[in-house]
C-alpha positions in Angstrom: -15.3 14.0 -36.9 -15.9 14.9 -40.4 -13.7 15.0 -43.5 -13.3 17.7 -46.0 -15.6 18.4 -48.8 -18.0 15.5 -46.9 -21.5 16.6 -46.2 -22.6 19.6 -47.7 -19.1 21.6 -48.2 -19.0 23.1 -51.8 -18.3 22.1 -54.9 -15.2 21.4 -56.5 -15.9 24.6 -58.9 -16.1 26.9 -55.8 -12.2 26.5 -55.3 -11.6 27.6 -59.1 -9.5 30.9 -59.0 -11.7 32.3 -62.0 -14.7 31.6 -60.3 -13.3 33.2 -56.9 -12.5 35.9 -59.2 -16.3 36.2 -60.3 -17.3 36.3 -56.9 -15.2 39.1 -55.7 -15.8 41.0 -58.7 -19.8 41.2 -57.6 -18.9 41.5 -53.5 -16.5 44.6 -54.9 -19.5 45.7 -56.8 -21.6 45.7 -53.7 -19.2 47.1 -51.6 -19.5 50.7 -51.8 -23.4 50.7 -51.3 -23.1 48.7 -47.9 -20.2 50.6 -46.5 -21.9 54.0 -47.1 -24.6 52.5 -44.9 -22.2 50.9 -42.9 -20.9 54.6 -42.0 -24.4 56.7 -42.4 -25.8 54.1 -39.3 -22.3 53.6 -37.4 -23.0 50.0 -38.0 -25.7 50.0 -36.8 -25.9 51.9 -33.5 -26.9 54.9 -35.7 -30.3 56.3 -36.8 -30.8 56.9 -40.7 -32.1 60.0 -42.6 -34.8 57.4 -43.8 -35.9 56.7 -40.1 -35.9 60.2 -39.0 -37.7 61.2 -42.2 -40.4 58.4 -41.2 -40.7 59.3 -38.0 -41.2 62.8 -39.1 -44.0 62.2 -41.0 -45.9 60.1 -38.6 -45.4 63.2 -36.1 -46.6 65.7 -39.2 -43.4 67.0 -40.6 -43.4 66.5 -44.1 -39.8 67.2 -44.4 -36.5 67.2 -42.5 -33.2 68.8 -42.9 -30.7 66.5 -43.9 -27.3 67.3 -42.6 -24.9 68.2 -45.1 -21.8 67.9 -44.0 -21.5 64.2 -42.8 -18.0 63.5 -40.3 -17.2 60.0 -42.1 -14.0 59.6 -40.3 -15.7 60.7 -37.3 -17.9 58.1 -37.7 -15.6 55.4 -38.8 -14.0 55.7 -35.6 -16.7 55.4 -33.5 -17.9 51.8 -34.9 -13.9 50.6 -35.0 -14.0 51.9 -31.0 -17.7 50.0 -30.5 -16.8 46.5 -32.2 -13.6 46.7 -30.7 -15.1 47.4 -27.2 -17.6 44.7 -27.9 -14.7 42.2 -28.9 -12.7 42.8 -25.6 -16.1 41.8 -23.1 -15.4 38.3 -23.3 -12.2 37.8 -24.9 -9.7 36.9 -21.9 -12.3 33.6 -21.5 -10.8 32.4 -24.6 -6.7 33.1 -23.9 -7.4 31.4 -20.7 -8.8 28.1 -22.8 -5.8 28.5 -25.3 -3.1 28.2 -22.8 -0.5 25.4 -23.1 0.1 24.6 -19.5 -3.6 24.1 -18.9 -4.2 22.2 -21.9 -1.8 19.8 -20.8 -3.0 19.7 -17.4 -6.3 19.1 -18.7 -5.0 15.6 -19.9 -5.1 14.0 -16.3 -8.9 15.2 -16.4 -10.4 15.5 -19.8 -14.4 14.5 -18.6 -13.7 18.5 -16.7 -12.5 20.2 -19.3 -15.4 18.8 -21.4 -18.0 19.5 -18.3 -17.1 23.1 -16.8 -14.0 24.9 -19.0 -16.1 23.8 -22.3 -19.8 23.8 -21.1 -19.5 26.3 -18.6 -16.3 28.6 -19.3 -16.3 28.8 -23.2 -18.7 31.5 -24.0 -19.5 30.5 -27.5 -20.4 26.7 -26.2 -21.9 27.7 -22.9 -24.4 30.5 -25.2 -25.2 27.4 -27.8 -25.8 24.7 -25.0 -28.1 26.9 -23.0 -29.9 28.3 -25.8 -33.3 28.2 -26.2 -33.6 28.0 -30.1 -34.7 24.7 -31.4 -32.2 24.7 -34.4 -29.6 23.9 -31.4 -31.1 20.4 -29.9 -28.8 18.6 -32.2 -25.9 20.3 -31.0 -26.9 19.7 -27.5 -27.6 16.0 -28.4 -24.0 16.0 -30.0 -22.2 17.7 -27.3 -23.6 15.1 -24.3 -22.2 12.6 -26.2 -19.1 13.8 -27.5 -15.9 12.0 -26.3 -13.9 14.3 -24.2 -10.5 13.0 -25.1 -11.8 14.0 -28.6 -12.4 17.3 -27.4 -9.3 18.1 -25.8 -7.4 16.6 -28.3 -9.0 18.8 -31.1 -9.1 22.4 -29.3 -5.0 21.3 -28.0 -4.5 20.9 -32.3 -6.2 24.2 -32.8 -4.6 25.8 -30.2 -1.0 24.6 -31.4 -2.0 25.4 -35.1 -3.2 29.2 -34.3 -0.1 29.7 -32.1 2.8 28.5 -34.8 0.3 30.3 -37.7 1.0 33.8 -35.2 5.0 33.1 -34.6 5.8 31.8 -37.8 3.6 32.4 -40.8 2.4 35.6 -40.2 4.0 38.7 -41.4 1.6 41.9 -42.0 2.9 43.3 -44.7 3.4 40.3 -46.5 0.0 38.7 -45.4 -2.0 41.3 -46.8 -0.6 41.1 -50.2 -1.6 37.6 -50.4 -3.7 37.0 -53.6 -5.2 33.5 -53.6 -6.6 31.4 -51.1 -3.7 28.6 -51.0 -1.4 31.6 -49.9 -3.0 31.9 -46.8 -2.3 28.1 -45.8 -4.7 27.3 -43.7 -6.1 24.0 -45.5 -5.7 22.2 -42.4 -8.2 23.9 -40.2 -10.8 22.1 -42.7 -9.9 18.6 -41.9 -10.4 16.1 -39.1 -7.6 17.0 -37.1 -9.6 20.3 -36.1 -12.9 19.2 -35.8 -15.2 17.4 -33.7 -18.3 16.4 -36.3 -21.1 18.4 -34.6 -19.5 20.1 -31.5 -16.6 21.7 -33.0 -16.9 22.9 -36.4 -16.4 25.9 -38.4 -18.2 28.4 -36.5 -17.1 27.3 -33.1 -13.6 26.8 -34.2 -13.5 30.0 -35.8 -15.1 32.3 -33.0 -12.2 30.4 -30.7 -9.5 31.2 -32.9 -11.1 34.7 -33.7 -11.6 36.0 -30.3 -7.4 34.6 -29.5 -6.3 35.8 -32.7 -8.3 38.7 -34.6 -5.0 39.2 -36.7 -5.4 36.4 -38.4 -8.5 34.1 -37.8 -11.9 35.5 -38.7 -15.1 34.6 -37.3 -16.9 32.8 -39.6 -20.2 33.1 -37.9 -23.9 32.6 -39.5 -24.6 36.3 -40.1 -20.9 36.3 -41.9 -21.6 33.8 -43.8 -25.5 35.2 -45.0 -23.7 38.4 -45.7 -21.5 37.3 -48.2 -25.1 35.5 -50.0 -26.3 39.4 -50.2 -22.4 40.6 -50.7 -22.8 38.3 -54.0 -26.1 39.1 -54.9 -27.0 35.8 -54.3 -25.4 35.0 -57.9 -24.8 31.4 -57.8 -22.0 31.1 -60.3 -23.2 28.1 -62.0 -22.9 26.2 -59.0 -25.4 23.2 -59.5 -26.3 23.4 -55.6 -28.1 27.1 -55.7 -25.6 29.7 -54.0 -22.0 28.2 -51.8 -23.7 29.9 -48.8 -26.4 28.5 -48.4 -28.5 25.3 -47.5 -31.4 24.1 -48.7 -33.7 21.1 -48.0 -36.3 21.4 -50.2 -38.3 18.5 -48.3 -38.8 20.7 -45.5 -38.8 23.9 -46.9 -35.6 25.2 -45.2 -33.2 27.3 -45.9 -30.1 28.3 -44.1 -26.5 29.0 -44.3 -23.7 26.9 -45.2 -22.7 25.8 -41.8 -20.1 23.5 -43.4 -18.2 26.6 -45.3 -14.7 25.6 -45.9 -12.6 27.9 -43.3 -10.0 28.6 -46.3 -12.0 30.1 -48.6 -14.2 32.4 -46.3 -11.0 33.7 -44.4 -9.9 34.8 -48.1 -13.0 36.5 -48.8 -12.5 37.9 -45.1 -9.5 39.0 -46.0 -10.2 40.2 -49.6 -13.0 42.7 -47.1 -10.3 43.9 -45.0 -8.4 45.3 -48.4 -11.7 47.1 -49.2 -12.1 48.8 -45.5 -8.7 49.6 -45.2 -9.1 51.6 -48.7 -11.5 53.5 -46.9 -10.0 53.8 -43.7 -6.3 55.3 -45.9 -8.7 57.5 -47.5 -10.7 59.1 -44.5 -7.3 59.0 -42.7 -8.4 56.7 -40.1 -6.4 54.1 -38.2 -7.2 50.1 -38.8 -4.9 48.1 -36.4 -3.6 45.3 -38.4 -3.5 42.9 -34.7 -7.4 44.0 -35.3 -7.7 43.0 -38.5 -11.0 40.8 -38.6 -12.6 42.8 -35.6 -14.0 45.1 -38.4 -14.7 42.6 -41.0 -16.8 40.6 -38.3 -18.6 44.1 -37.7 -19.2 44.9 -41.2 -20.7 41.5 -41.9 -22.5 41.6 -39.1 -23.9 44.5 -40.3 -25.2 43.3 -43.7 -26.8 40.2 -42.5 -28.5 42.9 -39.8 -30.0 44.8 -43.3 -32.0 41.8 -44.1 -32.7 40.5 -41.1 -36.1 40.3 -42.1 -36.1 38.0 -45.3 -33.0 36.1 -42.7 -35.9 35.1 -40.5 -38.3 34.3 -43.0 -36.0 31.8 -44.7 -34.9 30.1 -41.4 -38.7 30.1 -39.9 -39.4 26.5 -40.9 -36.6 25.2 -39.3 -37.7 22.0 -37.4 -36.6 20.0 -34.3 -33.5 18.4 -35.2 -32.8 21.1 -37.5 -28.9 23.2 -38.8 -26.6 24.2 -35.7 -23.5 26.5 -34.9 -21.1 23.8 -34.6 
């Protein structure tokens, strides 16, 4: 277990409402120019005019047509339809973990919910434990010696959390008008109650409570989370540390996101997102299902970190054994 603001959290500053309100102010800046590639590409499954124009030229057309009359909700539509689609593959794995009976049953017999519905049956765990990638030994290590009455203990609290958060603090209208991150009162899902130091953290956690709960929860994953460093312009906002979103060891030349992001504060800047693609989708007259909420913010992140995936890769390539995980 870990406790909040130990490690490498953020500062103190970082929960300051003027410097929140910096931050957006630059993420609302950068905004438009992502979104308008966000929609030219269909995040991503589409080709630009930059890449047909290059392949043009290397087949002897100096120049191509651009189209002129570009169907934004058209196009808008179709990424809400593919991230939603993409959502859905796996998502029933998670209900199935997040169900009370079986938690409780899982009490006469916590070494198997550790060893198969964690390791074997939790998609996000059984991806990170049979992954290849070196960055993940430690959480490998971590997870083989985890206790499992710790485990069941923590996913039964985040299951119980995420469930009364649904049926009793959550009201649509109400939750998006929410202005500050203490309105969205989810402090709790920082501390050690919901966390297994190593195993569980914020990106697990999340994902779990994401793929349950897209109405509420968003996944703070390691692409979100590099996003919001290019969202900001890498501004660091006199933070004394370099940037909140990221990590760096300067003994060993690494650099890598903040894997201990407090859960509040990204969730707000999730949900400050949403606001700005719901904007768009009221003016292109396309439908954003509030139950959906975070499925698009989780593809629009997605999307930025994929626009520097490059410079991503050359930051994280001196990663060593023993090096950041998911947890």
């Amino acid at each position: 277990m870990y406790r909040h603001q130990e490690e490498r959290s953020v500062e103190a500053v970082c929960y300051d409402h003027k410097h929140i309100e910096k931050v957006l102010e630059i993420i609302k800046s950068k905004f438009p120019g992502y979104f308008n590639d966000f929609i030219m590409l269909e995040a991503g499954y589409g080709v630009s005019e930059q890449d047909i124009q290059k392949i043009a030229e290397k087949l002897g057309v100096q120049k191509v047509k651009s189209k002129k009359n570009i169907d934004i909700p058209k196009k808008f539509k179709n990424i809400i339809a593919e991230a939603s689609q993409e959502f859905e593959k796996d998502r029933e794995k998670y209900i199935a973990i997040f169900d009370q009976e079986a938690l409780e049953e899982y009490e006469d017999d916590p070494q198997y919910f550790k060893s198969t519905v964690l390791k074997k049956e939790c998609p996000i765990i059984h991806h990170t434990l049979f992954s290849t990638a070196k960055e993940l030994d430690k959480y490998k290590r971590d997870f083989n010696i985890s206790d499992s009455n710790e485990l069941l203990t923590v996913v039964s609290n985040l299951f119980n959390f995420a469930e009364d958060y649904y049926d009793n603090f959550y009201k649509e209208k109400a939750y998006d008008k929410i202005d500050c991150h203490e309105g969205l009162e989810i402090s709790d899902l920082d501390t050690d109650d919901y966390t297994v130091y190593g195993v569980i953290g914020g990106g697990i956690k999340s994902h779990m409570l994401y793929k349950v709960y897209p109405a509420v929860f968003p996944n703070r994953s390691r692409d979100a989370i590099w996003a919001l460093w290019y969202l900001t312009d890498k501004k660091t906002f006199d933070c004394k540390q370099d940037s909140e979103f990221l990590m760096i060891d300067v003994d060993k030349c690494i650099t890598q996101q903040n894997y201990f992001y407090p859960y509040e504060l990204f969730t707000f800047y999730a949900h400050q997102i949403y606001q700005m693609l719901k904007q768009k989708s009221d003016e292109n007259n396309v439908y954003l299902d509030s139950e959906n909420r975070y499925i698009i913010v989780d593809a629009f992140l997605t999307f930025v970190a994929a626009q520097h995936e490059d410079e991503i890769s050359f930051l994280k390539q001196q990663i060593k054994d023993g090096g950041f995980g998911y947890a």
